[in-house]
Structures are given as C-alpha cells and as structure tokens.
N, C-alpha and C positions, 0 to 999 in steps of 0.2 A: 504494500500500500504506500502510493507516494505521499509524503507527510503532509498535513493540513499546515498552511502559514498564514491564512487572511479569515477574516469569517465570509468572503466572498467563495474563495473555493470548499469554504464548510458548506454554505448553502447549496452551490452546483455540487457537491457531492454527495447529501442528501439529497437532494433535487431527482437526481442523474441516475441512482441507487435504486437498484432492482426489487430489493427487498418490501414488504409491504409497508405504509406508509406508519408512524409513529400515533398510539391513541394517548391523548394528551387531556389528562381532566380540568379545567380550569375553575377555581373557586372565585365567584363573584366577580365577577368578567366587567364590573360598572364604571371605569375609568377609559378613557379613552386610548390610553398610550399600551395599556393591555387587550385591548378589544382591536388595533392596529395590528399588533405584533401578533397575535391568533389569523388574524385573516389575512396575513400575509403567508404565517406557514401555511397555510392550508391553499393558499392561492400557489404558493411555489412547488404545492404535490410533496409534502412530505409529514404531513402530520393532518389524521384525523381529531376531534378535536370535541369536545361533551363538556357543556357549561352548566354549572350549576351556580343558579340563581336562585335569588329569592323576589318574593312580588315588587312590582314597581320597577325593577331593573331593567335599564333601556338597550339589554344586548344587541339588538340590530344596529346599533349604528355604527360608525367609522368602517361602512366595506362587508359586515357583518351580514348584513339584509339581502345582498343579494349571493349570497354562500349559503343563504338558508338550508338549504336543499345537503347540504352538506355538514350537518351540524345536530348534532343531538343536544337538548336542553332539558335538566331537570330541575323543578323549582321546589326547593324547599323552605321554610316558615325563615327561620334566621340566618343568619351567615356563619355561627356553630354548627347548626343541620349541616348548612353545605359542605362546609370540611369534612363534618365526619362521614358523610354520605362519597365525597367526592373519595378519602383516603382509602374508608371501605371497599368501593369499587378498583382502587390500584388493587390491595392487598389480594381483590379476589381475581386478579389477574384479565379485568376490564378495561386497563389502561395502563401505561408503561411511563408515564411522567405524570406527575402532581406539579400545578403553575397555579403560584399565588397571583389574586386580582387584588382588588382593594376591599382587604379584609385584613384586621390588625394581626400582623407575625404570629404575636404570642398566641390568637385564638385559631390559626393557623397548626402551627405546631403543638398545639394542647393538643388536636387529633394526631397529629406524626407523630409524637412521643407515647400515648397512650398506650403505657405496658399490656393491656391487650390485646386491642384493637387499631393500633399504628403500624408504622413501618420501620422501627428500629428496633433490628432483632437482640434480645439478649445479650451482654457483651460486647457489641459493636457502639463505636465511637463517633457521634455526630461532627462532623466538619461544615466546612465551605470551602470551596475551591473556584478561584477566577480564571481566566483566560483574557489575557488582555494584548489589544493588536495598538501599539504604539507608533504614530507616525515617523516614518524614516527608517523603520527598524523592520528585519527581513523577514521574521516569523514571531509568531506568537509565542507570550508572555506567561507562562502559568506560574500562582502564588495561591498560596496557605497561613496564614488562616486571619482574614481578614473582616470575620462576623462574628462568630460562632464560640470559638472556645479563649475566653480571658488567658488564662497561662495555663496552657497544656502541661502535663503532665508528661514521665518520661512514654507511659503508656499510650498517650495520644499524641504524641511525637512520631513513634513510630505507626503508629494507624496514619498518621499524616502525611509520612512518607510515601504510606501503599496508596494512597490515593491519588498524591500526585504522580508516581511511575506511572498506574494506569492510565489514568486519564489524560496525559503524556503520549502513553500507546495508543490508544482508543484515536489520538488525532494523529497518525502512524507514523509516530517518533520512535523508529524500533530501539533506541539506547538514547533513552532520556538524561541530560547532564542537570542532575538539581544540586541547588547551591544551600547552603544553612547560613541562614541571615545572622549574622551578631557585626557590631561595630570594632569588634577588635578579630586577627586572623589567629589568635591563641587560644592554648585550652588553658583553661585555668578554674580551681575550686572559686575562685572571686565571682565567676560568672558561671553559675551550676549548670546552665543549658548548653553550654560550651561541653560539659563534659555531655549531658544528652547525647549531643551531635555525635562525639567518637565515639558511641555505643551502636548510631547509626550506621557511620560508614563503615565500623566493623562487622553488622549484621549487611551492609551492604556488598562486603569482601566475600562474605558468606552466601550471596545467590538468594538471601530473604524476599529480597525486594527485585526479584526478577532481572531479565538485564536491564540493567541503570546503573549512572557513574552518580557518586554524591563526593562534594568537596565542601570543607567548611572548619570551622566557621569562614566569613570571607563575608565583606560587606559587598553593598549593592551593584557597586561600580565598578568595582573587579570581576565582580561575577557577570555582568555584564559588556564589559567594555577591556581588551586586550591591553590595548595598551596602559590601562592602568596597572592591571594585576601584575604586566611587564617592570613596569616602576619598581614594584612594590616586593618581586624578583618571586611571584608566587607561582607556581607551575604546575598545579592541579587540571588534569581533562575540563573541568568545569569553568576554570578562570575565563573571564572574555564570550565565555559562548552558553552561558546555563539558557537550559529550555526549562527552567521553574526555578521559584523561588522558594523557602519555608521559612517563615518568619518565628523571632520566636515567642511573640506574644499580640493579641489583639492590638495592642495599642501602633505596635511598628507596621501591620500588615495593614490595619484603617486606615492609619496616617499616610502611606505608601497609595493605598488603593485612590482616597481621595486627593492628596497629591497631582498624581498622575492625569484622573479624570479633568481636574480643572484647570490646570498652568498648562499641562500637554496636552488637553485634547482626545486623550488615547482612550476609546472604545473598549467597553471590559461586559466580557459574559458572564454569570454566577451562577454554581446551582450548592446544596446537602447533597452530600456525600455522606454515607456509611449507613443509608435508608437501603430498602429492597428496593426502590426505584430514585433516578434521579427527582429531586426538590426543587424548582424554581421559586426562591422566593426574593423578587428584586424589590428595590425599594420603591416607597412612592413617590419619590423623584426621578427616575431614572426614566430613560428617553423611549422613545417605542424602539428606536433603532437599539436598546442597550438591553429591553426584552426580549427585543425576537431573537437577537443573539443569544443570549441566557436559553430560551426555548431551543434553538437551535442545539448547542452546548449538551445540551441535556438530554435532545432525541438523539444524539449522534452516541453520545456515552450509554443510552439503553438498547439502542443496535448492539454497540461493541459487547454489554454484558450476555446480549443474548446469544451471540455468534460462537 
C-alpha cells in the first residue's frame, strides 16, 4: 500500500476503495459544520451514514435533503437516548464509526464508557490520536495524546505507542518513525517519563510494537527537522523525519495541537482510540473541513481493523 501523505489522497483512497462503503452512526447531527462533513462523505461514496436525532432537529439541511434517499434517521426523546441508542447499534455490529454532533463530550462518552453497555472493553486504554497535514510539509503528522489522558501512566504510554504504530500502518507507513516528546534528549530520574520512554524503545527493540523505529526523548524540532537534530549531533532513525509524535502529557500535546491549528494553518483529523470502533468526537469549533477529515480518519482506520 502506497503511504497516505495528504487527506486529499485519504479521500481518493476511500473514495476509489472496492471494499463496501463505511456505516457511520452520527449522534445529533444539529450543527451545520457536522451535517457538511456527513454529506460530503456520503457524497464522495464512502460512508453510509444513520443519524440519530431527537425532535425538532433540522437534519436536512446543509446538502442533507437531497441524500435523503441515502440516509437512515432515528429519533429519539433526548440526546442521552441518542448516544446510547447510537453506541448500542456500533456495539451490535450496525455501524463501524460513532461521530459526535452537537451533543456535550461528557454525555457523549457516559454511553462509550458505560462498563456494560459501551465500547471500551475491559483493560483497554482510552486515547486520542490526531493526524495532522501541515502546510509545506511532505506527509502527515500523527500525535498523542492531545484530549484525553492528563499524564499517562507508564501503562498508557505504552497503549499509546500501539496506537500510534497502527494507525501509522493503517495510512500504509509500513515502518513508522515515532518520536517521545520531552524538552530535554536525556534520560534522567529528574524527569520520570524520560525513563517511560526507555522502557518503550526497549519493548520497541523487542518486536512489541510491530515494525516501528521509536527514538527519544528528543524535542519537536529535531524530530522533525534534520538539520537541527544534525546540530544537536543526535543520530536516531527518527531525528529529522518522525511520522508521529507522543507527547508526554495533555498539557504539551493541547498546546502543540492548538498551536499548530492557529499560527500555521495546518488541518488536523481526530478520533478515540482503544474503543471496539473508531470515536469521532471533534470539537465544536472545528471546521467542517476538520470533520470530514476526523470522519474520514476514522473510516479508513475501521477498514484497516477489519482487513
């Protein structure tokens, strides 16, 4: 598979993609920039698409209306019915992506998490995971953990890892280069996720995490950008060319994500990770173009699980 680097050749590659199209539940579809990015996938041929609303919700509009014919709608009393009715439907294998509408996170995720009725099995470790297409820059950006988890554990360091190898492959990066975010290139007990890391790229020496190169610690810029890490005399596979990032705590991975988004411009997909289906839950700021990506994102990585 030749590697996905734009979310232009993600769309033509869904698009393009023999397999049958992606059934995507969307909860509360009532905002415009998500009723956009639904009727677009659905317009590009790669995701069928089942809205659950509640009364009053005006899902026909923005392009909606005339897809009718192509859309299934189920309306339930509140927008708690619709989650847990919409999750419901993933779990029983009616839909292969959950996409938040404008419905608050938390009532959102009260059905995801729902130890018996959600999608996070036993033991497994809820993430976020971005893809981000930065202008000037030759392929895409993947980074962790920018929502979801305050300061990972060394537990969910490692879960973090497996998720970004995959979803690395999934856009068919056969040897994904991820980088371990800290401001300093030492291990030291001063900074305990420093040691984290060398726990990683020792389970990484070990074949844990499939084929994938991890180097680290190593700030952004180095991992990024060759000629600094050349400065800096560091010589890691990863220096200069990481294809993801793992930050090591919310606060660096936020600040980074929205950074990016507003000085540079750069386009970022999102979905949960470590659910039995991908999670789209973007913000309700984010742009229709920064949805349909996220939706895109997320039908492409439940292909990849399925195959």
């Amino acid at each position: 598979m030749t590697p996905i680097h734009d979310f232009e050749t993600l769309v033509s590659r869904l698009s393009s993609d023999n397999a049958a199209r992606t059934r995507v539940a969307v909860v509360c579809p009532a905002d415009e920039h998500t009723r956009q990015a639904v009727a677009r996938a659905i317009s590009d041929g790669f995701a069928d698409c089942t809205l659950y609303v509640t009364p009053g919700c005006d899902w026909q509009a923005d392009g909606l209306a005339e897809l009718a014919g192509k859309i299934s709608v189920v309306t339930l009393d509140t927008p708690d019915d619709a989650a847990r009715r919409a999750v419901a439907d993933v779990r029983a294998g009616l839909a292969d992506v959950l996409m938040k509408g404008l419905i608050n996170t938390d009532n959102l995720l009260r059905a995801v998490l729902d130890k018996t009725a959600g999608l996070l099995p036993p033991g497994r470790v809820l993430s976020h995971l971005t893809a981000m297409q930065v202008p000037g820059r030759d392929k895409l950006l993947f980074f962790s953990d920018a929502a979801v988890i305050p300061s990972p554990t060394a537990a969910q360091r490692i879960a973090q890892a497996h998720y970004v190898a995959d979803a690395c492959r999934s856009f068919g990066i056969d040897e994904p280069r991820i980088a371990l975010i800290h401001c300093t290139e030492k291990t030291s007990p001063k900074f305990p996720v420093t040691l984290d890391y060398a726990d990683i790229i020792q389970r990484a020496g070990n074949g844990e995490f499939g084929k994938a190169v991890f180097g680290g610690p190593i700030d952004v810029k180095a991992a990024c950008d060759a000629e600094a890490a050349a400065i800096k005399g560091l010589t890691s596979p990863v220096c200069g060319n990481a294809d993801a990032l793992i930050f090591p705590d919310i606060e660096a991975g936020n600040v980074f994500y929205k950074t990016m988004t507003c000085f540079c411009h750069a386009l970022t997909a999102g979905t949960l990770v470590g659910t039995t289906a991908p999670v789209v839950v973007p913000s309700r700021s984010d742009s229709a173009a920064a949805k349909f990506a996220s939706l895109a994102m997320a039908c492409l990585m439940s292909r990849a699980a399925r195959d």
